[in-house]
N, C-alpha and C positions, 0 to 999 in steps of 0.2 A: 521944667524938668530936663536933665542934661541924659542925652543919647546913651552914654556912658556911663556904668554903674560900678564903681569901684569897691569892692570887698578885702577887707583888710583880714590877712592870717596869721594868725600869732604858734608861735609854737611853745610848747609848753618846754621848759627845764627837765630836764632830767632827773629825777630826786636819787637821793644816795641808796637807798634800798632797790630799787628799780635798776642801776648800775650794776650792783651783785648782783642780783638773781641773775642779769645777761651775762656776766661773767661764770656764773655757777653753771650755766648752761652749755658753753665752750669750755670747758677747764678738762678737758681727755676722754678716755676710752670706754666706752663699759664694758663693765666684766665680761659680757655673753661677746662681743666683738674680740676683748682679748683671748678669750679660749676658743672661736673661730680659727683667728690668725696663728695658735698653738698647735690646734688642730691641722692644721694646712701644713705647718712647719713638720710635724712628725709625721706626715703622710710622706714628702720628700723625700723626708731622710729615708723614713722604711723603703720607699721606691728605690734612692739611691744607693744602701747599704750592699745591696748582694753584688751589685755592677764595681764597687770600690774594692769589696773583697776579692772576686775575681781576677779585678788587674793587678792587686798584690800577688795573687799567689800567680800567676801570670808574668809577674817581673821578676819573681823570685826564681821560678823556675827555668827562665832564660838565663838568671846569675847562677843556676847551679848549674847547667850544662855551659855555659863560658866555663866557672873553677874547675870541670873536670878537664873541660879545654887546655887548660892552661898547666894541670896535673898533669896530662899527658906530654906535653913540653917538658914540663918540668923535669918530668922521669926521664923524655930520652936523652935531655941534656946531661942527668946528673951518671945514668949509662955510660955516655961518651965521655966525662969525665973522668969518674970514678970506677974506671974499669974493672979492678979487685972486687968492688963491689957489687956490679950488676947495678938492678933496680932499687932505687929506695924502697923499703919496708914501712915507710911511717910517711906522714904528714911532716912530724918535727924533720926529718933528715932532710928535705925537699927543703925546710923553710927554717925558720932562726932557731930550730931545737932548743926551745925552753927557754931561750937567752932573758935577761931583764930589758926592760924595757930602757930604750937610751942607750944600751951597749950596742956599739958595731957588729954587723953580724961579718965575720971573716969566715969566706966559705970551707968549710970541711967535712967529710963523709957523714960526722953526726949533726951539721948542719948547715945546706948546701948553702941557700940565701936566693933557692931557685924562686919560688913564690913568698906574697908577703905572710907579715907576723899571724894579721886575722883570720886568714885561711887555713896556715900553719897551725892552728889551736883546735882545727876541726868543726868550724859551726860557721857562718857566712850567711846570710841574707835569708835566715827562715831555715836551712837546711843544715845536716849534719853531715861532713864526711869521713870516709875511710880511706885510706893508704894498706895495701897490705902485700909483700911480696910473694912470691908461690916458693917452691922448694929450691932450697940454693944448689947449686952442683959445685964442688970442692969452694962451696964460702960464694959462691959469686949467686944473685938472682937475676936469672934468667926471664923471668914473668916479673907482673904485678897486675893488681886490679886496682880501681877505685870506685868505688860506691858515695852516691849524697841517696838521706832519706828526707823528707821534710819534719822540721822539730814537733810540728803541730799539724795532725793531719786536718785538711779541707781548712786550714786557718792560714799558714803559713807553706804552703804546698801540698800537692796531690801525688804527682806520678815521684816514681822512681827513676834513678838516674848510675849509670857504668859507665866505666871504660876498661878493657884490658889491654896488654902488650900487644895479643896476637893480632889487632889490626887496627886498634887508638882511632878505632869508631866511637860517636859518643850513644848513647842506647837506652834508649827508657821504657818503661814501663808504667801500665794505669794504674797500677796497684788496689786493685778492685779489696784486698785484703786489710788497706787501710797501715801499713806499715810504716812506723817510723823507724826505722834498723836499716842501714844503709846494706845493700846486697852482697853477699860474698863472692868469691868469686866463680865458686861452684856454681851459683843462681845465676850470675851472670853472663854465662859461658853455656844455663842449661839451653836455651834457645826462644824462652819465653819473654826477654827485651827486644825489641824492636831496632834498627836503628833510625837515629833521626836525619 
C-alpha cells in the first residue's frame, strides 16, 4: 500500500436550467430597494428645495437693485441731455420706447437708448418696474422716482426696491404686506424704505 492516496474530483456541468435560475437571481433591483432609493431621492430634493428658492429670489433681488442702479444713470444722463425735458417719466423714454425689435434705436426724448430693450418693457429678473416723473415746472421734470416690486411674492422676490432724484440712493423695503406694486413715490419718500 502506497503512502499516498490519490482522490479524484470530478465537477459536475452546469445544466441549462441551473444556468437560469443563477441568472434570475442577478437580473436587478427589487421593488422595495427601488422605492428606498426614491425615497432618499425626494428627501434631497425637499431638503434642497427652500435653499434653491432662496438664492433665486436672492439673485433676483440684487438684479433689481443693479436696474435701479443703472435707472438712476440713466435718468441723470438723459437730464443732462435732454434738458427741455428734465427727468424721464417712463421706462420707454430711458430705453428703445416701443421700437420693434431689429430697429436701431437713434436716441431721442421719446427714446433715449439709455438702458436696454428688457428693462425698458418693465419686468427683468422676477421683478416689475416703474419709471415716473413728479410734477413738471414750465414742461421740464424736475423729480423722478423708480420703484421694482417682485412679480411673484416669496417666489421670485420678497423685499421692495426705490430710488429718487433727491439723492439716487437705492432703498428697500421688507414689505411685510406682501406687495407686488412697485412703490410710488409718495411711499417712497414716506421714510419707511431703508437705504441699502
Amino acid at each position: 500500500m502506497s503512502p499516498f492516496v490519490t482522490t479524484q474530483v470530478t465537477f459536475a456541468e452546469p445544466t441549462a436550467a441551473g444556468f437560469r435560475k443563477s441568472c434570475r437571481k442577478q437580473r436587478g433591483f427589487s421593488l422595495i430597494e427601488l422605492l428606498i432609493v426614491v425615497a432618499i431621492i425626494v428627501i434631497l430634493i425637499t431638503m434642497a428645495l427652500p435653499k434653491l428658492t432662496s438664492a433665486k429670489i436672492g439673485a433676483n433681488e440684487a438684479a433689481a437693485a443693479g436696474a435701479l442702479r443703472q435707472i438712476g444713470q440713466a435718468e441723470t444722463q438723459y437730464s443732462t441731455t435732454y434738458v427741455t425735458k428734465g427727468y424721464a417719466d417712463s421706462l420707454q423714454a430711458l430705453g428703445t420706447g416701443g421700437l420693434a425689435n431689429g430697429t436701431a434705436c437713434t436716441p431721442a426724448p421719446e427714446h433715449a437708448c439709455l438702458i436696454d430693450s428688457t428693462l425698458s418693457t418693465g419686468s427683468i429678473s422676477g421683478y416689475r418696474f416703474i419709471v415716473m416723473g413728479g410734477t413738471p415746472v414750465n414742461g421740464v421734470n424736475m423729480t423722478y422716482s423708480a420703484g421694482a416690486a417682485p412679480l411673484a411674492y416669496n417666489s421670485s422676490g420678497v423685499r421692495l426696491f426705490c430710488v429718487t432724484s433727491d439723492d439716487a440712493h437705492i432703498r428697500y423695503d421688507a414689505n411685510v404686506g406682501a406687495s407686488t406694486t412697485p412703490p410710488s413715490p409718495t411711499v417712497c419718500a414716506s421714510g419707511q424704505f431703508s437705504p441699502m
